[in-house]
N, C-alpha and C positions, 0 to 999 in steps of 0.2 A: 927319815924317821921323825915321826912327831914328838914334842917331846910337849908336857906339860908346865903352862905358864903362871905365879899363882900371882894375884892381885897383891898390893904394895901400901899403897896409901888409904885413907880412911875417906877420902873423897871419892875416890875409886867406887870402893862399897859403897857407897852413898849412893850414888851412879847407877849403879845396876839394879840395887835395890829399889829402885823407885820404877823402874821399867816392868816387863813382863815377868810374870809369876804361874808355877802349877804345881801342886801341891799334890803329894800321895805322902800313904802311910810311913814308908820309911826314910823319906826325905822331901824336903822343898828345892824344887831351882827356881832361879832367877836368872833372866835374861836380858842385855840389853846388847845392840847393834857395835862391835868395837869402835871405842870414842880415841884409844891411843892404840900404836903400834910397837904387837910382840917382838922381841930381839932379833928373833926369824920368822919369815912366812911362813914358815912350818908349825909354830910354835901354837900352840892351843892357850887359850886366856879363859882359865879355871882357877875358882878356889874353892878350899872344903872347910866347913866349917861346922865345930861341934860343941855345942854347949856344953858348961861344966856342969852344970847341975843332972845331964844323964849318965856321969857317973865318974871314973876315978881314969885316969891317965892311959891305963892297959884298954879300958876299956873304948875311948873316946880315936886311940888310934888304930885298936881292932874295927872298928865302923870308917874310917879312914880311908884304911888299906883299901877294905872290901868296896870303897865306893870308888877308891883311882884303879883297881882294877877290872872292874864294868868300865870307867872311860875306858881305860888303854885296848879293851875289848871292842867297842862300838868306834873306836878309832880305826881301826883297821878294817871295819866294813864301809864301803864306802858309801857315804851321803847319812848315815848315820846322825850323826854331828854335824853342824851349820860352825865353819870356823869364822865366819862372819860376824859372830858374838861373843861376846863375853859373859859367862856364866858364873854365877856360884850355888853349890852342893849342901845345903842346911843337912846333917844327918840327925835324924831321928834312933829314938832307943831303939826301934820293932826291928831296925837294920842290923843291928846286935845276934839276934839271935837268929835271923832268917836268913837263907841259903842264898846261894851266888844266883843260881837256878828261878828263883825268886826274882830278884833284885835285877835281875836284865832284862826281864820284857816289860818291867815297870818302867824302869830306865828308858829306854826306847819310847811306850807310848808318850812319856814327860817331852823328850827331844820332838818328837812328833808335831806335841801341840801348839811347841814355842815357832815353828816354822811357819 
């Protein structure tokens, strides 16, 4: 089982952020090639992250949830996901209000273009 790995140090971020980038309406990812090695091979090197300014705590890990369960869903299709990289998940407000239904085929073509 895969389990999800989240980024640690501020060098880290630093790292990924400066690599590939694809941008949609209800979130940004960023991708870069893994530079260290997750606990397991199994292990996925993801983090999510949500500004405070789109809103108050309820809300920032309602957008959260909904975005680690599209991974743990594209996880399980295979070749979905490149475990080769290291990613992270900027979410956006429109994530808030917009459906799971929504949010995975957006998801997907994002993983797509970082390939």
């Amino acid at each position: 089982m895969v389990k999800l790995e989240s980024l640690k140090k501020s060098n880290q971020f630093k790292k990924v952020l400066k690599e590939k980038k694809v941008h949609s309406e209800y979130f940004s990812l960023f991708a870069a090639k893994n530079f260290y090695k997750p606990k397991s091979k199994n292990n996925l090197l993801i983090s999510f992250v949500i500004k405070k300014k789109i809103g108050n705590a309820v809300k920032r890990n309602k957008i959260r949830r909904k975005l680690k369960a599209i991974i743990q869903k594209l996880i399980k299709k295979r070749g979905a996901i490149n475990r080769d990289y290291t990613y992270i998940v900027f979410g956006k407000s429109n994530a808030y209000v917009e459906k799971e239904k929504v949010l995975l085929p957006t998801m997907i073509k994002c993983f797509k273009k970082i390939k």
